[in-house]
VOPAGU-2260 file (C-alpha; in pm, 1 decimal, decimal comma):
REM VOPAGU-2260
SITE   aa  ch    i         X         Y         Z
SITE  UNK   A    0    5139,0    -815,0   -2651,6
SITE  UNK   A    1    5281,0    -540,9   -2810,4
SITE  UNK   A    2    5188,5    -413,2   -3225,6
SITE  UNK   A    3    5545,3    -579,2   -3345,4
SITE  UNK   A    4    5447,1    -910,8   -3182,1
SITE  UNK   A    5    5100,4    -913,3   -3319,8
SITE  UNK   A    6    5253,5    -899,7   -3686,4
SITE  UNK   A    7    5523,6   -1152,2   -3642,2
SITE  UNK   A    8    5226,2   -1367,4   -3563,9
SITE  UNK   A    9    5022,4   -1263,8   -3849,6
SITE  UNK   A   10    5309,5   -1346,8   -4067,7
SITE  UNK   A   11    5335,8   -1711,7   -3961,1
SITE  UNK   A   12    5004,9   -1832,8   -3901,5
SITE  UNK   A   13    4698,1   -1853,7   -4140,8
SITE  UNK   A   14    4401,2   -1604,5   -4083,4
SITE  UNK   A   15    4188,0   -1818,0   -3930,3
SITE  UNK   A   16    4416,5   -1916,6   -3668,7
SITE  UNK   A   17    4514,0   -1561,1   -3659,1
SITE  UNK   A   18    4183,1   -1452,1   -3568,8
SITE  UNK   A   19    4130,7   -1733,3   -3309,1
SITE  UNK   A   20    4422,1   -1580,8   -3164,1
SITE  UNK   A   21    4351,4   -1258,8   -3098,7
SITE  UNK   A   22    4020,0   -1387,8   -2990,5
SITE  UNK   A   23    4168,5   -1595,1   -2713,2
SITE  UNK   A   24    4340,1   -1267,6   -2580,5
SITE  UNK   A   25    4068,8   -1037,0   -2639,8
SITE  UNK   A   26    3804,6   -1253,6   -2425,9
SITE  UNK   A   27    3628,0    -943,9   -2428,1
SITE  UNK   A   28    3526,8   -1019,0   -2814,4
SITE  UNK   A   29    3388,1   -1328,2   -2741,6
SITE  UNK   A   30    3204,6   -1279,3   -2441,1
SITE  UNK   A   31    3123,8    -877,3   -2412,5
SITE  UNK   A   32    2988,1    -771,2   -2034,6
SITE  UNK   A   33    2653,7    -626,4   -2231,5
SITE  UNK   A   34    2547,0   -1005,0   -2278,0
SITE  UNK   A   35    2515,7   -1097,9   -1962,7
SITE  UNK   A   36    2297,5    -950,7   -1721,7
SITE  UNK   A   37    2384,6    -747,3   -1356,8
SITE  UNK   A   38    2371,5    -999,7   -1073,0
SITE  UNK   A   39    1999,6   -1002,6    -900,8
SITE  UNK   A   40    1934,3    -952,8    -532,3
SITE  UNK   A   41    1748,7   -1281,2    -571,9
SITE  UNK   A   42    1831,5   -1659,8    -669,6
SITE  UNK   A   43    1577,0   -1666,4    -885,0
SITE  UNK   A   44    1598,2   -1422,0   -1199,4
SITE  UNK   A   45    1308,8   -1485,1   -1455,5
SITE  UNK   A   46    1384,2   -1259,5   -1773,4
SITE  UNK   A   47    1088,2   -1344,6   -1890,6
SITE  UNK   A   48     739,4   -1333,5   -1689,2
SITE  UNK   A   49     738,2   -1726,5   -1696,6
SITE  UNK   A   50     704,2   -1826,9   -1338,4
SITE  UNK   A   51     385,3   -1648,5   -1125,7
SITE  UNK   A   52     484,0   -1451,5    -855,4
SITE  UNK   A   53     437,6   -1756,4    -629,1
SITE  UNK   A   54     632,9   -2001,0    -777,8
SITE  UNK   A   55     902,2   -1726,6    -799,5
SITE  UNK   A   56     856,9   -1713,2    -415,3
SITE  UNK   A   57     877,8   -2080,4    -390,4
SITE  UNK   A   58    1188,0   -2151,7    -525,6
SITE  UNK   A   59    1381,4   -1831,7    -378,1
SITE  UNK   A   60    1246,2   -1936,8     -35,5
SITE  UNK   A   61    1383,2   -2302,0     -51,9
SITE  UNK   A   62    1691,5   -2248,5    -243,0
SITE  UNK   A   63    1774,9   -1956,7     -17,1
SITE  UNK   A   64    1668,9   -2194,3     306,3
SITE  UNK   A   65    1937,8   -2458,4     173,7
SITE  UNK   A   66    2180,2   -2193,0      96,9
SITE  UNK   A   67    2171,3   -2079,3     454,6
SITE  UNK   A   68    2190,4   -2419,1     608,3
SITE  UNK   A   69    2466,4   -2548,4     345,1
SITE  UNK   A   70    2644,1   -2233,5     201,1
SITE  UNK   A   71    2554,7   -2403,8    -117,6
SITE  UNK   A   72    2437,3   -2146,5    -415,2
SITE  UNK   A   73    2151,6   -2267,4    -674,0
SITE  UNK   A   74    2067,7   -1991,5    -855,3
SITE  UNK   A   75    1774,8   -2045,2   -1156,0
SITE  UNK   A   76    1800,6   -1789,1   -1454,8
SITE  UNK   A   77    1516,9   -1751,9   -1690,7
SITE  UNK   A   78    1599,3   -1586,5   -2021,5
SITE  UNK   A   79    1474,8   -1549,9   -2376,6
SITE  UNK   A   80    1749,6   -1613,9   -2545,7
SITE  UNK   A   81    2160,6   -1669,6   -2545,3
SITE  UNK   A   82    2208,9   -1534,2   -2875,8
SITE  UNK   A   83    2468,5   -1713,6   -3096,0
SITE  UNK   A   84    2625,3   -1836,6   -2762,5
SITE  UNK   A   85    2665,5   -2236,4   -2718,9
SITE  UNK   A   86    2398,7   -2254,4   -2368,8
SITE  UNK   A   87    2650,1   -2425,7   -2174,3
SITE  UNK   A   88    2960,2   -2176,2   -2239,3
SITE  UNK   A   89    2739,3   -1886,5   -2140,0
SITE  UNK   A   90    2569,2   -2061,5   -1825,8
SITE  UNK   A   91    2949,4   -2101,6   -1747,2
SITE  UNK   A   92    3034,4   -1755,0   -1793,2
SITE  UNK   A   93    2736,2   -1622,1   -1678,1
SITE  UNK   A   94    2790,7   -1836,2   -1328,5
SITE  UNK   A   95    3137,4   -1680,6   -1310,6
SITE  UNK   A   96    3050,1   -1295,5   -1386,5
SITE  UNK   A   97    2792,5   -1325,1   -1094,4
SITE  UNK   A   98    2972,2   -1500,7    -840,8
SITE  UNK   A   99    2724,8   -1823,0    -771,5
SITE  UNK   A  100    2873,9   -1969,8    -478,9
SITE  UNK   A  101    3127,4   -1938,1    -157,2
SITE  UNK   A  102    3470,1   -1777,3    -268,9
SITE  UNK   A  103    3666,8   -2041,4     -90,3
SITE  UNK   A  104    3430,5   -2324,9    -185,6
SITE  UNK   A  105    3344,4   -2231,8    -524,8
SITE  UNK   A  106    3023,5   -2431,1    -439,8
SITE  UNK   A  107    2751,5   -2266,9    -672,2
SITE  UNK   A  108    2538,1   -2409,8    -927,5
SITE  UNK   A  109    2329,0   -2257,1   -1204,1
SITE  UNK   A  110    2041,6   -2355,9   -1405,0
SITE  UNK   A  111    1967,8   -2118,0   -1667,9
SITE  UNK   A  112    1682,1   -2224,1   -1897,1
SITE  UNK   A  113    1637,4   -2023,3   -2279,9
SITE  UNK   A  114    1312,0   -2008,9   -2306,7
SITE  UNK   A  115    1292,5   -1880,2   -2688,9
SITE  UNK   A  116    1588,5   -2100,8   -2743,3
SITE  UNK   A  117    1411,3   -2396,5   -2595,6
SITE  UNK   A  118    1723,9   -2488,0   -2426,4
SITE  UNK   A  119    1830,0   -2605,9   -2092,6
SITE  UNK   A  120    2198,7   -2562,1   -1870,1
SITE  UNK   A  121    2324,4   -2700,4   -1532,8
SITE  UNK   A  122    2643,3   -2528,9   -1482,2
SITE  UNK   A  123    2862,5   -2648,9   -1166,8
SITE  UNK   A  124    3146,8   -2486,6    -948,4
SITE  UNK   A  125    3446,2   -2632,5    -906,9
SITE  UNK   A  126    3345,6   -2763,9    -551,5
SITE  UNK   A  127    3068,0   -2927,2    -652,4
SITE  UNK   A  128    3193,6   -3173,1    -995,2
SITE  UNK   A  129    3262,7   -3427,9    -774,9
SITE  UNK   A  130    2899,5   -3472,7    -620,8
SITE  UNK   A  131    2728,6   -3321,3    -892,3
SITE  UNK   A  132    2879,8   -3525,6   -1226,2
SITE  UNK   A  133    2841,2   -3417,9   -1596,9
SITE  UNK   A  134    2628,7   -3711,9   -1585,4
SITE  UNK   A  135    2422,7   -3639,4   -1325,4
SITE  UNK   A  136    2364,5   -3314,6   -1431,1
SITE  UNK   A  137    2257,3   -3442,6   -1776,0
SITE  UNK   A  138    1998,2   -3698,0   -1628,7
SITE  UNK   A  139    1853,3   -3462,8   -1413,0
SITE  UNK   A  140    1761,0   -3250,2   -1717,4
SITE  UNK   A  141    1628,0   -3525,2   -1937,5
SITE  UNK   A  142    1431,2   -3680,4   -1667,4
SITE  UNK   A  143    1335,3   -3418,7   -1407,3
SITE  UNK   A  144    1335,6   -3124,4   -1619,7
SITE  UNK   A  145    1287,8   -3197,6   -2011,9
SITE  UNK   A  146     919,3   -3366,6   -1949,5
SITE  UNK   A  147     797,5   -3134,3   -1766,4
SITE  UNK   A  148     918,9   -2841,3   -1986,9
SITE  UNK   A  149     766,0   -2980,3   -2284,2
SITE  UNK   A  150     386,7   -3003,9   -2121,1
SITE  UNK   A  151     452,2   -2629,3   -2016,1
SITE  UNK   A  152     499,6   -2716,2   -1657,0
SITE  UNK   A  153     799,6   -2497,3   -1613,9
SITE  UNK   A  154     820,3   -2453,1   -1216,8
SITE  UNK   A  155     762,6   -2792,5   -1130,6
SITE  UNK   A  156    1039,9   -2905,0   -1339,2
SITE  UNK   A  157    1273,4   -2659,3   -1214,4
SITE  UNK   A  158    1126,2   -2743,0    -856,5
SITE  UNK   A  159    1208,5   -3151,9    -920,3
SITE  UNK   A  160    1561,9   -3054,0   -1093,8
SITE  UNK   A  161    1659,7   -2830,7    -815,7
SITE  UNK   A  162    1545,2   -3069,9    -545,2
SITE  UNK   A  163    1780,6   -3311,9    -675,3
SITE  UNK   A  164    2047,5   -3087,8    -705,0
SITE  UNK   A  165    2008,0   -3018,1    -381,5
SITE  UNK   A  166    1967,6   -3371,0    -255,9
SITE  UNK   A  167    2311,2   -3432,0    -471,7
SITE  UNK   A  168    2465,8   -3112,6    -329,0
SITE  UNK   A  169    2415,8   -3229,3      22,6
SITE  UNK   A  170    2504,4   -3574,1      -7,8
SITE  UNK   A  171    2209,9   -3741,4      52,1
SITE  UNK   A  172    2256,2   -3998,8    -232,7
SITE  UNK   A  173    2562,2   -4024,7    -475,3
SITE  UNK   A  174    2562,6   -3862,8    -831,2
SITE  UNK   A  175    2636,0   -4237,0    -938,6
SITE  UNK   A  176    2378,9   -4398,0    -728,5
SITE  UNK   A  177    2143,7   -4141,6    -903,5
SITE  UNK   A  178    2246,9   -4229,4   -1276,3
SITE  UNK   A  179    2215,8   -4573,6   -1194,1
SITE  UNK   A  180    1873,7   -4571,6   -1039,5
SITE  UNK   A  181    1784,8   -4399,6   -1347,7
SITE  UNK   A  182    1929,2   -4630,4   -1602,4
SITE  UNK   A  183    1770,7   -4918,4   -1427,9
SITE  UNK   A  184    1650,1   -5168,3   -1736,7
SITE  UNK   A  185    1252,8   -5099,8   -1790,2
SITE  UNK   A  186    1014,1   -5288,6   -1598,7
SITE  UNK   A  187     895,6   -5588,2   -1885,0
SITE  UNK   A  188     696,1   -5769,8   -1624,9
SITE  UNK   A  189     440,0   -5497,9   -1597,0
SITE  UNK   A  190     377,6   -5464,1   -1994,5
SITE  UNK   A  191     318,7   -5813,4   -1974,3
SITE  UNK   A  192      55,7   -5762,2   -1705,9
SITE  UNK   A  193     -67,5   -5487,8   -1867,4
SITE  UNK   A  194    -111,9   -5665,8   -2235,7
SITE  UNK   A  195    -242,7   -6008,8   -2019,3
SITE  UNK   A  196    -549,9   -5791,7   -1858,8
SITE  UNK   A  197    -591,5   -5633,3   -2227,5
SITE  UNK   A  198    -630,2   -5948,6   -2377,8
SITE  UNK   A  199    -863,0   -6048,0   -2109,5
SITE  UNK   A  200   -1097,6   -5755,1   -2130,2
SITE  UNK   A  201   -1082,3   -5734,6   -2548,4
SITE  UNK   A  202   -1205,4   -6156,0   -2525,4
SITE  UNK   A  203   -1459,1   -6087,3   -2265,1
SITE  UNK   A  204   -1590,8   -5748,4   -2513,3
SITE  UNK   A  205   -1548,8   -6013,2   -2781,1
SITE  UNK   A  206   -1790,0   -6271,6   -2600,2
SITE  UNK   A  207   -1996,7   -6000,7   -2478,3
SITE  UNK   A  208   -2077,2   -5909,8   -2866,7
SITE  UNK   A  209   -2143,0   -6261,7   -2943,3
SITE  UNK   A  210   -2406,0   -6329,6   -2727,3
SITE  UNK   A  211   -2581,9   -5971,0   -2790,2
SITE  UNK   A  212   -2574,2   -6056,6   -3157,9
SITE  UNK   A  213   -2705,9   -6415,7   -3148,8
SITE  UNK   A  214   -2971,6   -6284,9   -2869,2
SITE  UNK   A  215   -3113,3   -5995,8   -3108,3
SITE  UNK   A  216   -3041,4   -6184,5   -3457,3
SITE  UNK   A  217   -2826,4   -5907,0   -3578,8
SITE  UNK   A  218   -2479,0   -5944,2   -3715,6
SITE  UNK   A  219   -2167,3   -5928,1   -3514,6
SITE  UNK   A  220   -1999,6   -5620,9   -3639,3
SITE  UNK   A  221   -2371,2   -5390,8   -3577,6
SITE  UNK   A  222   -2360,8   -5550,5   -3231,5
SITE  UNK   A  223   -1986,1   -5437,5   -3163,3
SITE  UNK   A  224   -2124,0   -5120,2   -3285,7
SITE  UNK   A  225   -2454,0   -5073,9   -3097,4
SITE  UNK   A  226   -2262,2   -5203,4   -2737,4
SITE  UNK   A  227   -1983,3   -4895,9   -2826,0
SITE  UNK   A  228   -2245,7   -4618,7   -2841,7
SITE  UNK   A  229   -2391,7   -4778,7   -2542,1
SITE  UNK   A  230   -2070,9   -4734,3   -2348,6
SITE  UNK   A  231   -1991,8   -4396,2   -2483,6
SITE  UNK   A  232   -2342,0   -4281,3   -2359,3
SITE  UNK   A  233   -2235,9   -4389,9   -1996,0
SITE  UNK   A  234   -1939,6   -4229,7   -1974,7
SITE  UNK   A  235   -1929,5   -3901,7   -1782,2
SITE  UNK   A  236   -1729,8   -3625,3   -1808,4
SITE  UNK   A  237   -1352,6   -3585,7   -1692,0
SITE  UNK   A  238   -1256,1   -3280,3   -1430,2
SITE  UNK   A  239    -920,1   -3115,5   -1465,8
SITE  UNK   A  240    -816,5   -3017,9   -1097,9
SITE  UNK   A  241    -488,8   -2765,0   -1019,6
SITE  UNK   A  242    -397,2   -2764,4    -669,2
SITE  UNK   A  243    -311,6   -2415,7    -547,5
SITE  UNK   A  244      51,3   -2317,9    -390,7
SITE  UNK   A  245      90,7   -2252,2     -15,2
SITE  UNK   A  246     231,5   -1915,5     125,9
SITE  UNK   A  247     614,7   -1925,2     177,3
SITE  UNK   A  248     828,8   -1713,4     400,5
SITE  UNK   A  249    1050,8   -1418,3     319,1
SITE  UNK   A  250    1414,2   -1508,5     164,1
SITE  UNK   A  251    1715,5   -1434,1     339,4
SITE  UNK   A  252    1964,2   -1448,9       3,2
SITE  UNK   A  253    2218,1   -1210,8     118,7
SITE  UNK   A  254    2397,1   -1175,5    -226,9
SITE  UNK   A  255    2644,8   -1412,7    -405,8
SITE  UNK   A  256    2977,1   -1533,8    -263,2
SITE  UNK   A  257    3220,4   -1506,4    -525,2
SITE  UNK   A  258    3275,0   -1839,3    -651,3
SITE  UNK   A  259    3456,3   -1974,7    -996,4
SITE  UNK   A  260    3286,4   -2211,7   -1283,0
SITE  UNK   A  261    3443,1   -2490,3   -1452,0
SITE  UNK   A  262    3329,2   -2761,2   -1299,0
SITE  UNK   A  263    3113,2   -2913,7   -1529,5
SITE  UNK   A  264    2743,2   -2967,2   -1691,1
SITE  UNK   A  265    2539,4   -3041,2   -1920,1
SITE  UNK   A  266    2277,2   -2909,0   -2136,4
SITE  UNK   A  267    1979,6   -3017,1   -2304,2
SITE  UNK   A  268    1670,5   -2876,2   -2565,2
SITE  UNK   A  269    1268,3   -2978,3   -2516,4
């Protein structure tokens, strides 16, 4: 587009469409290379000291196991922050710049979590939006990923969203048997069983109280009273337990394939 062409334009349309213009066919603008970081040696990338060096090595060494059986890509991308960008437009572009994903395929996924942002992406390759839906990729974050984010338990929910992508990815259920399963009306009869064994425990504390207050002459609410501080007494003290990660082999990521985004996703804050 040459000077003479940009102010024919100019002339006819108003600024702001102007500017979009020029924006459209200066992509540069929009999305300059200094945003986005160099592609890693690794599937994993954390930006941002999050994950121990473990749980790192956890993830690489099964997403790069299912790459090699599959050719399938999942890369996971820790960051601080995408800046003014919407998440999902720079997990897209960020997907494309490195490659994620076979060339001819175009079989790579991302999942790029903002940490400062507090802001989650699943970004799909063409290949893939048939198996791995908008939809899918939206319940996976708000129920394998979101929870677990918001009690600070980052790695396991990127472990249970990436096992599911990879489940997905491989065909072992369908993205809408997934959504489904997970849409499935909630399970009434067990708050009913659960407020029918309340009721029985708060009238057998209620008849409990009775007879302590008639036995010792003492009104009803000092006996409710008495009986609590007797309980609380014989309570002991809760344990909080971790269990420890095993040792994982060596990954065998050989470096991204070249394949396009576009294919979908979804995003989601915690």
């Amino acid at each position: 587009m040459n000077l003479f062409s940009v102010n024919n334009i100019a002339g006819r349309l108003p600024l702001k469409w102007f500017s979009a213009a020029m924006l459209f066919f200066m992509p540069g603008a929009v999305f300059p290379s200094s945003d986005f970081p160099p592609a890693p040696s690794t599937l994993v990338a954390d930006y941002t000291g999050t994950l121990t060096d473990s749980e790192k090595q956890a993830l690489e060494s099964k997403l790069s196991a299912f790459g090699d059986s599959t050719s399938t890509q999942i890369a996971v991308v820790l960051m601080q922050s995408v800046g003014d960008y919407d998440i999902n437009d720079y997990a897209a572009q960020l997907g494309e710049k490195w490659g994620i994903g076979q060339k001819e395929k175009n079989n790579g996924v991302l999942v790029l979590a903002a940490m400062g942002d507090r802001k989650l992406s699943i970004q799909v390759g063409y290949g893939l939006e048939a198996v791995i839906t908008d939809g899918a990729a939206k319940r996976i974050i708000e129920t394998e990923m979101k929870p677990a984010f918001k009690e600070g338990r980052y790695y396991e929910g990127l472990n249970r969203g990436t096992d599911v992508l990879m489940s997905l990815a491989s065909r072992e259920f369908s993205a809408g048997d997934y959504v489904k399963k997970r849409q499935e009306s909630f399970p009434w009869f067990l708050v009913l069983i659960f407020g029918f064994i309340m009721a029985i425990a708060v009238f057998s504390r209620v008849m409990r109280t009775r007879t302590y207050s008639a036995r010792n002459h003492i009104p009803f609410w000092a006996a409710w009273t008495l009986l609590n501080m007797a309980t609380r007494r014989s309570r002991g003290s809760w344990s909080d337990f971790s269990s420890g990660s095993g040792s994982f082999g060596g990954s065998s990521f050989g470096g991204f394939g070249g394949g396009s985004f576009g294919g979908g996703g979804a995003s989601g804050s915690w």
